[in-house]
C-alpha positions as CSV (number, residue, x, y, z in Angstrom):
1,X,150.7,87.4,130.8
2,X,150.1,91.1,131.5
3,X,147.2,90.8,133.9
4,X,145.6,93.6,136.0
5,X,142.2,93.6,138.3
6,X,139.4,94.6,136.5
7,X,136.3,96.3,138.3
8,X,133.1,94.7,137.8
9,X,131.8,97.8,135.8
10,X,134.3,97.2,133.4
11,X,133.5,93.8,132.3
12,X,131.7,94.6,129.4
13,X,132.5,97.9,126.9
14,X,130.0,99.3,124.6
15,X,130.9,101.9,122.3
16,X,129.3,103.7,119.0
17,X,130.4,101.7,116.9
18,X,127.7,98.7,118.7
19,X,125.4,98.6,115.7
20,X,128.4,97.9,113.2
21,X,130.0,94.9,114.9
22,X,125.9,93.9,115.7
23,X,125.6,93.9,112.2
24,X,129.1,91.8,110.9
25,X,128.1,89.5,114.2
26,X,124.2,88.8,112.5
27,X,125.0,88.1,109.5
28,X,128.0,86.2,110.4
29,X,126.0,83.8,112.6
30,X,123.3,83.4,109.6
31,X,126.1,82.6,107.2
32,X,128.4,80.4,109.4
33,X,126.4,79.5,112.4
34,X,128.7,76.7,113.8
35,X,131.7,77.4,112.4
36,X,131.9,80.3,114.3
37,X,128.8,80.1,117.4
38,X,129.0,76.5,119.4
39,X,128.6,74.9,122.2
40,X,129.4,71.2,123.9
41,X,126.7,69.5,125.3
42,X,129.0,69.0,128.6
43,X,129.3,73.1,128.4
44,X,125.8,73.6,127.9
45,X,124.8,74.8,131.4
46,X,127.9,77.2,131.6
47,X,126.9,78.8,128.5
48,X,123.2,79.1,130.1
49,X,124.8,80.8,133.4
50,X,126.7,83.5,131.8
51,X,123.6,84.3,129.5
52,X,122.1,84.9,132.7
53,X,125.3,86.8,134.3
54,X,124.9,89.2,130.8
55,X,121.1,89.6,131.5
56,X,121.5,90.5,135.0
57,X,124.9,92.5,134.3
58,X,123.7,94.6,131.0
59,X,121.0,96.0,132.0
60,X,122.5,97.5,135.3
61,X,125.5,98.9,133.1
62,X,123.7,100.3,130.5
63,X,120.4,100.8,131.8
64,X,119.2,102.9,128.5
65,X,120.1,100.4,125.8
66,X,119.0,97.0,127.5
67,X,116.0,96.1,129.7
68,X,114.8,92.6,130.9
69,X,111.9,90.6,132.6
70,X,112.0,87.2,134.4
71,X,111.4,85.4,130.9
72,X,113.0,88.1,128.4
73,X,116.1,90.4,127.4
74,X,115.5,93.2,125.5
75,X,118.3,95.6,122.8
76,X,116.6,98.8,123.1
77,X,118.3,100.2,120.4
78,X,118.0,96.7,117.9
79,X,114.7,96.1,118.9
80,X,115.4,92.2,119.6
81,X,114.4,90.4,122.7
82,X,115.8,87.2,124.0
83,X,114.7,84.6,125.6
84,X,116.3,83.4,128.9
85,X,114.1,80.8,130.5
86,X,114.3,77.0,129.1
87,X,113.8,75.6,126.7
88,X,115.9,78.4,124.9
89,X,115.2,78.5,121.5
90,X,118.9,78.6,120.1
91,X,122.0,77.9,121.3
92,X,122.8,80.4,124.3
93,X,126.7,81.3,122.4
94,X,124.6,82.4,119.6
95,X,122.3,84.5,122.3
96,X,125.6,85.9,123.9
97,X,127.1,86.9,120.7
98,X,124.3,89.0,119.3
99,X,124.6,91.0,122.6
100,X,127.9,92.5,123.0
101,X,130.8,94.0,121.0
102,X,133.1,90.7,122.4
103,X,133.8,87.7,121.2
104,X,133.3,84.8,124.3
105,X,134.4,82.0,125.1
106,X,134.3,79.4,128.0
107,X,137.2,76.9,129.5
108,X,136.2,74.5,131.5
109,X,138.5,72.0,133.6
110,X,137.7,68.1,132.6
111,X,139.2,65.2,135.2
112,X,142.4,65.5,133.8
113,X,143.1,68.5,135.1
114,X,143.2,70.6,131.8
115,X,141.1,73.4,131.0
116,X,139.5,73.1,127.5
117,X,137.7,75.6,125.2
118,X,133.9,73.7,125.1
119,X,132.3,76.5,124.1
120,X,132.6,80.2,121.9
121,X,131.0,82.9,120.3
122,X,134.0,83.5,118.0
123,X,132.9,86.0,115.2
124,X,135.3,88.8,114.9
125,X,138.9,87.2,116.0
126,X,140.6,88.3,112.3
127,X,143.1,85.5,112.5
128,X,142.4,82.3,113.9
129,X,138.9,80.0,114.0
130,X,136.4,78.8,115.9
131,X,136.4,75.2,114.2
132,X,140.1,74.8,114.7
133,X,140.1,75.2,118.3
134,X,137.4,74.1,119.5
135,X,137.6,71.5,122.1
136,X,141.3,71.6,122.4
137,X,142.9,72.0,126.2
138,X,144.5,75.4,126.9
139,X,147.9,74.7,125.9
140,X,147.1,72.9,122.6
141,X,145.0,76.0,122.0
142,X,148.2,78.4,122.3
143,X,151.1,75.7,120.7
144,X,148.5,74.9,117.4
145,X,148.7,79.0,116.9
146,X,152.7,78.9,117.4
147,X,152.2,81.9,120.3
148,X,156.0,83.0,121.2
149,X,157.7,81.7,124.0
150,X,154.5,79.7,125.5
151,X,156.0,76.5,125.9
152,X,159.3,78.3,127.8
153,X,157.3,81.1,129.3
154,X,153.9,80.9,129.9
155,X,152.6,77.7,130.0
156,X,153.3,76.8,133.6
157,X,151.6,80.1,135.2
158,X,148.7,80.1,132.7
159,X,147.8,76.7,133.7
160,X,148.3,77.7,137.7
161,X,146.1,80.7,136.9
162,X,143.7,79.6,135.6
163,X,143.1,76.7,138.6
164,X,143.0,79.2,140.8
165,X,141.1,82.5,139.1
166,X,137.8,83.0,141.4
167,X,134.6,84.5,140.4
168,X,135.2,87.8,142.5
169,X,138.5,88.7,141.0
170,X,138.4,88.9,137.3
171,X,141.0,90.4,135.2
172,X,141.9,92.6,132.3
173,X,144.9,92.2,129.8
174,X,145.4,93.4,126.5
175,X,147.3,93.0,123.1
176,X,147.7,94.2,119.7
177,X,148.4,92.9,115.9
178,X,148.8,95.0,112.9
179,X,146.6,94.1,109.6
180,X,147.0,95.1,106.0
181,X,143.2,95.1,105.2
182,X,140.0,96.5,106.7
183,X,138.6,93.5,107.7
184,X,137.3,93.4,111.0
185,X,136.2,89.7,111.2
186,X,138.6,87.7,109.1
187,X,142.0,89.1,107.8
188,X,141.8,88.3,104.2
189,X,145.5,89.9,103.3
190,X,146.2,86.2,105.1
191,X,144.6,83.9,103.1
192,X,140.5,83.1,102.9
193,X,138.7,82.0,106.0
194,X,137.5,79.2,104.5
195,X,141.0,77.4,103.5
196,X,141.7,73.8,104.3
197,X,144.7,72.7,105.7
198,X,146.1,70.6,103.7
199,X,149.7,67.8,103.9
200,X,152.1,68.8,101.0
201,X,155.3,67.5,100.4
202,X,155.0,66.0,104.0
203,X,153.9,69.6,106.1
204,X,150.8,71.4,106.8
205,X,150.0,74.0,104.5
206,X,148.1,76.5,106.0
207,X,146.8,80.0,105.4
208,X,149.0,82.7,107.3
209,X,151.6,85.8,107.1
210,X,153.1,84.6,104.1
211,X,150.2,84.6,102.2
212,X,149.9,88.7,102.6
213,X,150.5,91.1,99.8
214,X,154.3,92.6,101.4
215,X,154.7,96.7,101.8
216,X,151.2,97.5,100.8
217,X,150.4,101.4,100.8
218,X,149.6,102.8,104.2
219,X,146.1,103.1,104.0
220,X,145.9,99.8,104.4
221,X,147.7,99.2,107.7
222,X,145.4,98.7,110.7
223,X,145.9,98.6,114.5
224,X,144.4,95.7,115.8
225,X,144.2,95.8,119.6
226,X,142.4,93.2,121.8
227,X,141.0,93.6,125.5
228,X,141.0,90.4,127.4
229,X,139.0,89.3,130.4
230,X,139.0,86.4,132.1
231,X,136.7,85.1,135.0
232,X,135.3,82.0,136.6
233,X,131.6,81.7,136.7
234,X,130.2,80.6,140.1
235,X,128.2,77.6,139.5
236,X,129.9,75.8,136.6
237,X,133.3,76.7,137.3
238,X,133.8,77.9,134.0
239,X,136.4,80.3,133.1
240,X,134.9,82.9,130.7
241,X,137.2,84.7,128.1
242,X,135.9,87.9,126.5
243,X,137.5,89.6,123.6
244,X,136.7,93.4,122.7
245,X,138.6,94.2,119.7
246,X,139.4,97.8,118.9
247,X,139.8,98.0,114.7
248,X,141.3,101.1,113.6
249,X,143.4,102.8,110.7
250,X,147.0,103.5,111.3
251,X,146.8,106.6,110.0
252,X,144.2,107.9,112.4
253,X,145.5,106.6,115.4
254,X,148.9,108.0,114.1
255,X,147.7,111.8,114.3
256,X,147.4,111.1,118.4
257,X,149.9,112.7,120.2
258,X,153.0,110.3,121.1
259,X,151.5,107.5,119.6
260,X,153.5,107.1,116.2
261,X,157.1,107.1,118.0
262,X,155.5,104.8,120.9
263,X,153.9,102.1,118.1
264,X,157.2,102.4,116.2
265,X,158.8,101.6,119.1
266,X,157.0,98.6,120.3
267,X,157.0,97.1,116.7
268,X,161.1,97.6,116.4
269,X,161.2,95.6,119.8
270,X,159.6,92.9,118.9
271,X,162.5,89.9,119.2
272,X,162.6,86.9,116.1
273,X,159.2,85.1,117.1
274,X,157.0,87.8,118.1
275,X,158.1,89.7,114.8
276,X,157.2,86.3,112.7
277,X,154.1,85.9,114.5
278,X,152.9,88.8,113.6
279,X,154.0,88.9,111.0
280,X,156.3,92.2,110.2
281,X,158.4,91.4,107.5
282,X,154.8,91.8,105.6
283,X,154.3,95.1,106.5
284,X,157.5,96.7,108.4
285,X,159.2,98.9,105.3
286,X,156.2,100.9,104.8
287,X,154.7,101.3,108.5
288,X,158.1,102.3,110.5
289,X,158.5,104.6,107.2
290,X,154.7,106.6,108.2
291,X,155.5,106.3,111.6
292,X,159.0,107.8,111.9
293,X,157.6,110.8,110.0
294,X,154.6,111.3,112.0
295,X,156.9,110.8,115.1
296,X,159.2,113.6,113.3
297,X,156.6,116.0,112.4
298,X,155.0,116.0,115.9
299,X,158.4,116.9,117.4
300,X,158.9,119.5,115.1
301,X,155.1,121.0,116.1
302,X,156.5,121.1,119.9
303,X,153.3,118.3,120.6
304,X,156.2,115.1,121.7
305,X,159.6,116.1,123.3
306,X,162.4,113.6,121.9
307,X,164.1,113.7,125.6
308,X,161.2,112.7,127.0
309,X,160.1,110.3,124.8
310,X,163.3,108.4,124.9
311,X,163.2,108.5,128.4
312,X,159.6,106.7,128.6
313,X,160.4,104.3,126.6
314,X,160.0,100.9,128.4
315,X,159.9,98.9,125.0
316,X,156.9,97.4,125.3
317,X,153.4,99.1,123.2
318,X,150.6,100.0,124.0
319,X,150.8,98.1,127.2
């Protein structure tokens, strides 16, 4: 899974690029309320108790862009206050959405034993949706979305991890996807967001990979990298999972130093299922092309040694 502790200062990242996503999350939640904001009666009071965790946390973090009262929350910077005290006058997902960069969602264990996604504030994810996973257990969640090796590899110590996660030690992991358009909240180079899976000829058509335009020009290639973190909320028990998505163009992150060889790298590593998952054969002629030469070029400059780069190779990228 990839974990590592997180400090409690690190639970929430705001960066400049807050009153973009703020604005893609608004109208988002105006246009698609809940397909994409929702929250199960039986989740109702876990949703209400990390509203509160946010007020009390967000204001101590970033003590210039958000203030609070006993009653109210304030954005500084949007102007918008909140209200925390019942009866709220929306659903708290919706609340929790508007006032972070993350997407958020909460697990919580029924009797038989499985932990099961009863509430979300899923606006930006790119690839998957709200409506289709919604009240499914854990597993279900991960099998549905045909993640690589989780039956064989992961299913076991994510279920044990998640029974035994405790409010004082959250943690951080993180991953990354490449896209061919510059869509931050849906990828539409996979399909439109609002497809319906249908039965043809016996098997569920839905939208995916195969659905993108292959070998598109290189200004169309982004890096797509998510930073999990999951904790357990004191008084519910809830396991909250945050998702901070960093959206950027290949070709600027390409002009860091080291990164074009390391990205190539990782990609190239990727073994049968990880590559259809995410889906390479789309994209893989024209990005490993860029790379290679950016990788070349910064060698030639004296910025990356080869020997060294080989060396530090561990296969996996960026983490």
């Amino acid at each position: 899974m990839g974990l590592r502790s997180m400090e409690w200062d690190e639970w929430i990242e705001l960066d400049n690029r807050f009153m973009e996503f703020h604005a893609i999350k608004k109208a988002r939640i105006e246009e698609r309320g809940e397909l994409c904001c929702r929250t199960a009666p039986e989740a109702y009071e876990a949703a209400v108790e990390l509203l509160e965790e946010l007020a009390d946390y967000l204001p101590q973090r970033y003590p210039t862009l958000y203030t609070r009262t006993a009653t109210h929350l304030t954005n500084l910077h949007t102007k918008e206050t909140f209200t925390l005290t019942a009866p709220l006058p929306e659903d708290p997902m919706r609340t929790i959405g508007l006032l972070v960069q993350d997407d958020i969602a909460i697990m919580l264990e029924r009797p038989d034993g499985q932990y099961y996604l009863l509430a979300g504030s899923i606006l930006l994810a790119g690839f998957w949706r709200l409506r289709d996973k919604f009240g499914m257990p854990l597993s279900e969640i991960h099998t549905s979305g045909d993640v690589p090796g989780f039956k064989e590899k992961l299913e076991k110590g994510m279920m044990n991890f998640f029974r035994r996660i405790q409010p004082a030690q959250p943690v951080l992991r993180n991953n990354y996807f490449l896209q061919v358009d510059d869509e931050l909240a849906w990828s539409n180079s996979i399909g439109s967001e609002d497809f319906d899976a249908k039965d043809v000829g016996g098997q569920k058509q839905v939208e995916g990979w195969s659905s993108a335009e292959k070998n598109k020009a290189i200004e169309h290639h982004f890096f797509r990298s998510e930073r999990q973190s999951l904790r357990r909320l004191p008084k519910s028990g809830g396991v909250v999972f945050t998702i901070r998505t960093y959206f950027e163009p290949v070709t600027k992150i390409a002009k860091e130093k080291g990164v074009p060889g390391r990205l190539a790298n990782g990609v190239r590593s990727w073994g049968e299922d990880t590559a259809r998952y995410k889906g390479r054969d789309r994209y893989e002629a024209v990005l490993l092309e860029y790379l290679d030469r950016c990788h070349r070029e910064q060698v030639e400059r004296g910025e990356v040694s080869e020997e060294v780069w080989v060396e530090e190779q561990s296969g996996k990228y960026p983490f």
